[in-house]
N, C-alpha and C positions, 0 to 999 in steps of 0.2 A: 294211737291214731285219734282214737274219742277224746283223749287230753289235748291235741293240739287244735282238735274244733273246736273246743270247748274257750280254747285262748282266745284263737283268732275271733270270736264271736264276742266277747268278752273285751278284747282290743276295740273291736269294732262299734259295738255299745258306748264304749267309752268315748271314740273319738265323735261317733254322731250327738252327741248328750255335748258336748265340747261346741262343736258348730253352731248348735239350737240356742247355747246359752250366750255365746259371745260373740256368734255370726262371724267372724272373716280370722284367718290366721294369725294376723295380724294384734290380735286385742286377745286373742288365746297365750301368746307368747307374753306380751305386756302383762295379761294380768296370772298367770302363773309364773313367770322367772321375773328376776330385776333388773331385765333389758332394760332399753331407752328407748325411744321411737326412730332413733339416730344408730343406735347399734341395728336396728332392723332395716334400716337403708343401706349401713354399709355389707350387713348379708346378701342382703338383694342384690346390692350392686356384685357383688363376689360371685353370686351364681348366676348373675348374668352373664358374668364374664368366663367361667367355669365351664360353662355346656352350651 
């Protein structure tokens, strides 16, 4: 149980430390993977359409 708080906390770090540096989902995707700004529209569009 103490190792999986210890993840979650550690995900969590992770993903706040991500926001601060790169501000919006957006430019987290861009500049970690070799998306296009155009493969991120047709995501959106997808899960627009999805849920």
């Amino acid at each position: 149980m103490i190792g999986y708080t210890i993840l979650i906390s550690l995900i969590s770090s992770g993903t706040s430390y991500l926001f601060m540096k790169y501000k919006t989902l957006d430019n987290i995707i861009l500049n970690l993977t070799d998306f296009t700004q155009e493969d991120i529209q047709r995501m959106k569009g997808w899960f627009r359409w999805k849920f």
